[in-house]
Backbone bond lengths (Angstrom), bond angles and torsions (degrees), N, CA, C in turn:
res aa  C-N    CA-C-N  psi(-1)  N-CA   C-N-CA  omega(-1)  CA-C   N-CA-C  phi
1 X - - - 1.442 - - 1.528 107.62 -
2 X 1.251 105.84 141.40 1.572 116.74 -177.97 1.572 127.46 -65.55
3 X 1.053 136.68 98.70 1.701 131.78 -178.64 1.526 109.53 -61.50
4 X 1.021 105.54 115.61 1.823 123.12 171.10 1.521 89.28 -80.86
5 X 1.704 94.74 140.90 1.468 104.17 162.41 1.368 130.05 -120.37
6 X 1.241 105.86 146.54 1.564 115.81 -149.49 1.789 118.26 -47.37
7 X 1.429 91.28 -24.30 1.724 95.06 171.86 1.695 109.96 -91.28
8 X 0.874 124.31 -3.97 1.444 126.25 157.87 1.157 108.92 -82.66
9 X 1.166 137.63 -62.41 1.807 134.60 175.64 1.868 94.62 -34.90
10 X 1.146 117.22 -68.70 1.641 140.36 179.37 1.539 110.45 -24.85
11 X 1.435 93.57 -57.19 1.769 98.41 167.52 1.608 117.17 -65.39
12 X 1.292 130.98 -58.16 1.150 155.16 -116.93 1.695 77.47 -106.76
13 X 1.455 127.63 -50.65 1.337 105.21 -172.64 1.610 142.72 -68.56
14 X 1.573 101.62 -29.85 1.412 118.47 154.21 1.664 123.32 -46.18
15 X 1.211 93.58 -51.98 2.180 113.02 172.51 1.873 92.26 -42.91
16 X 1.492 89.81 -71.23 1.788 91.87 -156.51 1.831 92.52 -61.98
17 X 1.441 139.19 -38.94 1.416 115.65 -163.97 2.158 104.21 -74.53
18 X 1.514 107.76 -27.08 1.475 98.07 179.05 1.137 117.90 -89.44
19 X 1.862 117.02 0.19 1.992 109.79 162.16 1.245 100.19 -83.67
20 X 1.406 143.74 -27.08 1.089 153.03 -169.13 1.399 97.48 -65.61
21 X 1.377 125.91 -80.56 1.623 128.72 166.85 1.419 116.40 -22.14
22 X 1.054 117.08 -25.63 1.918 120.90 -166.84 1.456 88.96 -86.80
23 X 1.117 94.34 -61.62 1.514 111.81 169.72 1.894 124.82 -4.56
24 X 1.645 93.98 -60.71 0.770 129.31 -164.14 1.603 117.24 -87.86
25 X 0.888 87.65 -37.61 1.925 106.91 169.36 1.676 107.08 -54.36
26 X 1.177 95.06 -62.96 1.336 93.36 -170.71 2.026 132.53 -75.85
27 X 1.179 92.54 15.10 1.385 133.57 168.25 1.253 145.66 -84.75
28 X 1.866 107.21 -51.49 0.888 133.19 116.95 1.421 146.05 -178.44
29 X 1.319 141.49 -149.25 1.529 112.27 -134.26 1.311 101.78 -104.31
30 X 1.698 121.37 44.03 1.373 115.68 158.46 1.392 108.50 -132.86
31 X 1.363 120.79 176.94 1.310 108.43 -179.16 1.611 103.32 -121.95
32 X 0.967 131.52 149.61 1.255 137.00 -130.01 1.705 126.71 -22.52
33 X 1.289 102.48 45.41 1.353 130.90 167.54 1.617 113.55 78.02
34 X 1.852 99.49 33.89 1.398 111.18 -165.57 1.510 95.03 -119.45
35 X 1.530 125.21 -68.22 1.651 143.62 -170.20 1.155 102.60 -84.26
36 X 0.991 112.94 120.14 2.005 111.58 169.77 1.679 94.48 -127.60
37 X 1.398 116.18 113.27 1.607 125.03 -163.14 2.126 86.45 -84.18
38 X 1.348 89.61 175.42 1.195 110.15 -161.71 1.367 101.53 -61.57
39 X 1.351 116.78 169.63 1.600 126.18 142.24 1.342 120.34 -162.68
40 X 1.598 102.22 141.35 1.708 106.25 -163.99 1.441 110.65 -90.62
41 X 1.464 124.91 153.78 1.806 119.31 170.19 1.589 85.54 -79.09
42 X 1.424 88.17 154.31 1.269 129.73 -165.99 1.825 105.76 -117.45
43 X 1.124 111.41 98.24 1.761 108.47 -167.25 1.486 81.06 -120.43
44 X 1.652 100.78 141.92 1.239 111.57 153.35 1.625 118.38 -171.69
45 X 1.485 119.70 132.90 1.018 138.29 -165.83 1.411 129.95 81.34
46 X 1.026 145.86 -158.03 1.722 135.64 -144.60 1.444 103.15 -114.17
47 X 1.062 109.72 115.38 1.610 119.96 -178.81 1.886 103.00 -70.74
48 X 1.002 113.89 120.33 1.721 112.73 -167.10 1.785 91.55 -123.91
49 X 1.665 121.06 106.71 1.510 137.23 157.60 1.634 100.98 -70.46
50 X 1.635 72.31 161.49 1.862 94.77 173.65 1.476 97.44 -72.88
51 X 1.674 140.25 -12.28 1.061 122.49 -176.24 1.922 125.95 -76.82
52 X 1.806 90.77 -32.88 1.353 92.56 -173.53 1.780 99.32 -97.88
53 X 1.557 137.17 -10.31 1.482 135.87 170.55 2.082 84.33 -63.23
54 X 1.503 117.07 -31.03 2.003 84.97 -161.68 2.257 96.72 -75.37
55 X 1.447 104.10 -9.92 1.228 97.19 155.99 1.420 162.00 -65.75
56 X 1.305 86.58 -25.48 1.747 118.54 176.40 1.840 105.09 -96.22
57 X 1.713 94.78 108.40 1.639 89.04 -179.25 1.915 95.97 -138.79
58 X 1.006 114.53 144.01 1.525 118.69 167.54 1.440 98.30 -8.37
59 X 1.324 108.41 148.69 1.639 122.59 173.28 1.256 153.19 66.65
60 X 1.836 87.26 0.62 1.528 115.37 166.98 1.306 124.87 -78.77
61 X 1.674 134.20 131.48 1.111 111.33 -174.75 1.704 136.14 -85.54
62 X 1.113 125.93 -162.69 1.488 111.54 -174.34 1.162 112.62 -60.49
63 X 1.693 130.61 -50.04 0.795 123.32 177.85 1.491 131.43 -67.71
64 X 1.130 109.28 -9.18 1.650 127.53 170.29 1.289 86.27 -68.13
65 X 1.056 130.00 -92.39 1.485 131.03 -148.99 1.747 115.03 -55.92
66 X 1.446 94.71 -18.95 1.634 110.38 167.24 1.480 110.66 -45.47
67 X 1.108 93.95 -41.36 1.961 105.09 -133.93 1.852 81.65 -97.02
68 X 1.305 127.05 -40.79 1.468 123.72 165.48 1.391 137.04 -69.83
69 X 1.518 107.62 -36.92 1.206 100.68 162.02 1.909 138.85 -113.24
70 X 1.616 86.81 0.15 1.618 116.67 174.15 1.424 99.38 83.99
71 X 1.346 105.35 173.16 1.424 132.20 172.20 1.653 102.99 -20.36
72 X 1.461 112.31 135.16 1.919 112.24 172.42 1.727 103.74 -83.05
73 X 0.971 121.01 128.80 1.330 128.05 160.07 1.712 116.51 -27.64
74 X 1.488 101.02 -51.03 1.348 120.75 177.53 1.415 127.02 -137.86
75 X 1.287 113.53 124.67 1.993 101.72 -166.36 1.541 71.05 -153.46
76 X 1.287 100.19 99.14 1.571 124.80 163.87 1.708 113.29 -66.00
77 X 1.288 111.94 122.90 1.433 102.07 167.81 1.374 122.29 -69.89
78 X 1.480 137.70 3.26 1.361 152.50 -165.57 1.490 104.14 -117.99
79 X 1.574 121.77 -20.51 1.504 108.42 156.78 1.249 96.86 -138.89
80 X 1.362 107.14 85.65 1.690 114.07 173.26 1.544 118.59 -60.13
81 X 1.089 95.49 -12.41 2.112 89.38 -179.24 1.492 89.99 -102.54
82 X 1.049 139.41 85.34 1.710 133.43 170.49 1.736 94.48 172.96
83 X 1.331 103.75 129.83 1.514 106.29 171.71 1.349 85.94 -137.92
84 X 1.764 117.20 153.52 1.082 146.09 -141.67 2.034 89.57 -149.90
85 X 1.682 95.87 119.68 1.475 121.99 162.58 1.311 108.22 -111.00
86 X 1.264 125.26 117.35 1.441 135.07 172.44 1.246 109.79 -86.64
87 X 1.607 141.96 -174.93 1.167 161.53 91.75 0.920 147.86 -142.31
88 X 1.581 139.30 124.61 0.554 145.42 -155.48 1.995 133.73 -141.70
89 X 1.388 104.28 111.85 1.821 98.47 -161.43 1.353 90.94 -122.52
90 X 1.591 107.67 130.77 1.004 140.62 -153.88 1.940 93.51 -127.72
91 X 1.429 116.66 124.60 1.415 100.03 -153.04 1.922 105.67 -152.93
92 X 1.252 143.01 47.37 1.187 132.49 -131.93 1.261 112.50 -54.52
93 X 1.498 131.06 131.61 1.027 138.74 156.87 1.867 109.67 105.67
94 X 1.634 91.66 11.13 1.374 105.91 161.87 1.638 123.95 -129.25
95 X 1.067 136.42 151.97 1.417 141.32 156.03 1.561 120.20 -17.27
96 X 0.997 129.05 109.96 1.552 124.07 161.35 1.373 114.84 -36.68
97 X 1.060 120.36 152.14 1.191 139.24 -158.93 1.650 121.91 -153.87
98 X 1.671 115.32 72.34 1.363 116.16 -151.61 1.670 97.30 -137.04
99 X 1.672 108.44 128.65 1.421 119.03 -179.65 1.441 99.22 -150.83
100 X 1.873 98.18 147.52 1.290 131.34 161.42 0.988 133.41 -99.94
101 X 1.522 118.10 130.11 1.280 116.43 167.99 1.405 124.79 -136.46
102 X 1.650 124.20 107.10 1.583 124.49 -179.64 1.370 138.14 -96.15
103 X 1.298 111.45 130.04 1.738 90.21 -172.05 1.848 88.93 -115.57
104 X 1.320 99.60 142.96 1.173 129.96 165.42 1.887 108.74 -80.18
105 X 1.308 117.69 128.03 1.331 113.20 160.25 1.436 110.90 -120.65
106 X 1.514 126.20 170.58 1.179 143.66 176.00 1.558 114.95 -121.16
107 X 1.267 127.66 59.49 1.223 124.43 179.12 1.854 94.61 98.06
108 X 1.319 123.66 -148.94 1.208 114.80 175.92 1.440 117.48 -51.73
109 X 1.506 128.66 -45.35 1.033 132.44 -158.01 1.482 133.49 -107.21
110 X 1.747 130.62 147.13 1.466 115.64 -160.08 1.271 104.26 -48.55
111 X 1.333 106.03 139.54 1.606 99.70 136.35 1.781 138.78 -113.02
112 X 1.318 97.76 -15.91 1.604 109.34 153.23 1.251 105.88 -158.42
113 X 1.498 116.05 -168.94 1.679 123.29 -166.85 2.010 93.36 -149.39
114 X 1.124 113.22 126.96 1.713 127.83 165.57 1.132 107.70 -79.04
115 X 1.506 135.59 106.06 2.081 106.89 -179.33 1.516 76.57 -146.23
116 X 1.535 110.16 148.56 1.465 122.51 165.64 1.510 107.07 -66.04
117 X 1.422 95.53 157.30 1.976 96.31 177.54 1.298 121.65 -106.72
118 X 1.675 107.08 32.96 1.227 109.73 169.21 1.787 114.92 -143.49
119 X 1.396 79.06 44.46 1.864 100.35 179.68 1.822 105.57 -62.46
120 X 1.315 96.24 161.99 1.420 87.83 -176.12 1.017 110.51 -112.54
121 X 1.997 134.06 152.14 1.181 134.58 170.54 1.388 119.82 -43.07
122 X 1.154 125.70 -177.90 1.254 133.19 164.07 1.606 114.72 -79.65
123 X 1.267 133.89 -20.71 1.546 160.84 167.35 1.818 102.96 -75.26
124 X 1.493 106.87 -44.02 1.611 102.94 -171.87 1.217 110.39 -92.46
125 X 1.487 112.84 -12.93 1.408 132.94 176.31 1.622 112.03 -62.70
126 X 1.507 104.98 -71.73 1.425 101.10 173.22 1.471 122.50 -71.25
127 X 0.797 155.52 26.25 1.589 160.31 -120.32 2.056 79.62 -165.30
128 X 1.182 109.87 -79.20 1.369 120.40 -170.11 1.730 114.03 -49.58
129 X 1.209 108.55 -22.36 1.859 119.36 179.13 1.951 98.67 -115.45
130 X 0.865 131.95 -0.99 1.649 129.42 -171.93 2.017 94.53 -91.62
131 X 1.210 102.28 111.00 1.576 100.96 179.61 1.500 102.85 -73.32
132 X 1.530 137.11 -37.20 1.087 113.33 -167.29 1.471 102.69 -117.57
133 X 1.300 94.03 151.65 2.022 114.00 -177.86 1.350 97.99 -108.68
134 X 1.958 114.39 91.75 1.569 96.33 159.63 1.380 101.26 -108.68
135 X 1.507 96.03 150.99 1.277 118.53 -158.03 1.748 101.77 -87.02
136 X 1.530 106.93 -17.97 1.499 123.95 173.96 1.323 113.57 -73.59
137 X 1.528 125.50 -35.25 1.589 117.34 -160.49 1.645 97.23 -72.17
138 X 1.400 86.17 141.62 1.895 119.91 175.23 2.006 84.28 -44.51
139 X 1.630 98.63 164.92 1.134 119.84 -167.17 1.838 74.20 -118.29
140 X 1.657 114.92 148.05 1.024 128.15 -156.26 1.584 99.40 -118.72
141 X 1.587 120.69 -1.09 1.606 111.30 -167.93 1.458 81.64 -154.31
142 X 1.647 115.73 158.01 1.227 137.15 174.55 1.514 114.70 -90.30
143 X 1.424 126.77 129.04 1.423 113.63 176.90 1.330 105.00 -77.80
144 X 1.718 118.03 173.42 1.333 129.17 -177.20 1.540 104.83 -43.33
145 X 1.369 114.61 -45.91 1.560 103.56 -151.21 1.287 102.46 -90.72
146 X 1.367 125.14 8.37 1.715 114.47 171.77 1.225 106.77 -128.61
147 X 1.439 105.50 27.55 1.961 113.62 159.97 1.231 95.76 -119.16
148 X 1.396 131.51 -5.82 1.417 118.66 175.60 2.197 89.15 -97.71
149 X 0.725 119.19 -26.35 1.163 96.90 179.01 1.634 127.42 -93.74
150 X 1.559 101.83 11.91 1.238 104.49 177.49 2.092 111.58 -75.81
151 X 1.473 96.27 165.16 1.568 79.51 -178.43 1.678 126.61 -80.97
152 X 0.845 123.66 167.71 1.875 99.27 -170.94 2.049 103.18 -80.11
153 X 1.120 101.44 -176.22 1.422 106.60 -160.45 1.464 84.59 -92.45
154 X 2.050 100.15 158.07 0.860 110.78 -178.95 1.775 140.71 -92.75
155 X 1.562 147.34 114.75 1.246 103.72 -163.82 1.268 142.29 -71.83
156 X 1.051 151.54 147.81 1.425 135.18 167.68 1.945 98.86 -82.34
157 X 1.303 98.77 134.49 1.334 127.47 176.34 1.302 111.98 -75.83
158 X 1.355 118.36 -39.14 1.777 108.19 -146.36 1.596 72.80 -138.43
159 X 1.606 104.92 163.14 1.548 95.50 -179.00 1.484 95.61 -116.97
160 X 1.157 125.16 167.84 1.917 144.44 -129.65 1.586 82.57 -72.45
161 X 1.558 119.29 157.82 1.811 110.75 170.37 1.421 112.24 -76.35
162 X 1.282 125.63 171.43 1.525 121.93 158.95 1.059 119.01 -72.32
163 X 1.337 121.57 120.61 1.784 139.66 161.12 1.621 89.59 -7.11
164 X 1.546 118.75 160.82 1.753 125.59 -179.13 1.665 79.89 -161.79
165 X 1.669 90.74 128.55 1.462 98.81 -175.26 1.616 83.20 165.13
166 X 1.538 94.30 157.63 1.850 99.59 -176.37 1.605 104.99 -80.22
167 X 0.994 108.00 174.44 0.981 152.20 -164.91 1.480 137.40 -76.15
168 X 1.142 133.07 54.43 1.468 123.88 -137.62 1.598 107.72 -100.57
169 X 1.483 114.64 125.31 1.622 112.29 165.00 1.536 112.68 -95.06
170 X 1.167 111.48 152.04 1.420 122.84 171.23 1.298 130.02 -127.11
171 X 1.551 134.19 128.78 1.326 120.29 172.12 1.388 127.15 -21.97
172 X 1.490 98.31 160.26 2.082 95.07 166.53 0.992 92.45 -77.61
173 X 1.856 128.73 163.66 1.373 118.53 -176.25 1.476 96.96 -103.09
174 X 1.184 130.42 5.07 1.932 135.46 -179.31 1.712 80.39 -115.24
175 X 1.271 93.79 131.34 2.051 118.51 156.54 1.811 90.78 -57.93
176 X 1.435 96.62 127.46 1.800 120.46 171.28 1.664 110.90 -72.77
């Protein structure tokens, strides 16, 4: 039997522990369950809520529907009556997150809309892309029952005085 020598083992063991690491990478996304390298969300195309689809109804024109749901992801010149809303969030270590939305036109104007029926609010929207949940941040809107208990506004009676301060003239700014 053959004697290996100790500076060959010496070489040979570093080789086999850093193919092993490669190894390992591609497996998964840490490296020996110490470095886990970055990764970016991946957003792309027009996030479409249940708030601005209760906007889009038969008979609006392109630019109506422009101005509500923005730019189409895709508005093929080969089916000019069909505009195409993509989305798509790409997010590591979360669920895909991918919706359609099509509007059909008839000449300038809708003639129907394709939208899944489990689009998200504008509230479930950001909630669903917001990485952190503090349980501390201020609440940003008042519920019903502490805008009904606020006091009502007040009037002003007399209206504000006129500014008091001189008087300033100025040239014509064109020669007369």
């Amino acid at each position: 039997m053959p004697r290996i020598a100790p500076t060959a083992l010496l070489t040979a063991l570093p080789l086999l522990l850093l193919a092993a690491g490669c190894d390992s990478l591609q497996r998964s996304d840490s490296f020996l369950g110490v470095i886990t390298p970055y990764r970016i969300d991946i957003v792309q195309g027009n996030a479409v809520t249940k708030e601005q689809m209760a906007l889009v109804r038969p008979g609006l024109t392109r630019l109506q529907v422009r101005d509500v749901l923005g730019t189409p992801m895709i508005a093929d010149p080969f089916h000019a009556n069909r505009w195409d809303y993509l989305f798509t969030l790409r997010r590591p270590g979360a669920e895909l997150q991918r919706r359609s939305v099509i509007v059909h036109f008839e000449g300038e104007r809708v003639k129907s809309v394709e939208a899944p029926n489990d689009l998200p609010s504008e509230r479930e929207f950001v909630a669903s892309i917001s990485r952190f949940k503090d349980p501390r941040a201020p609440r940003l809107e008042l519920s019903e029952e502490e805008r009904a208990a606020l006091p009502p506004p007040q009037r002003r009676e007399a209206p504000a005085p006129e500014p008091v301060g001189p008087v300033r003239t100025y040239p014509p700014l064109e020669g007369s």
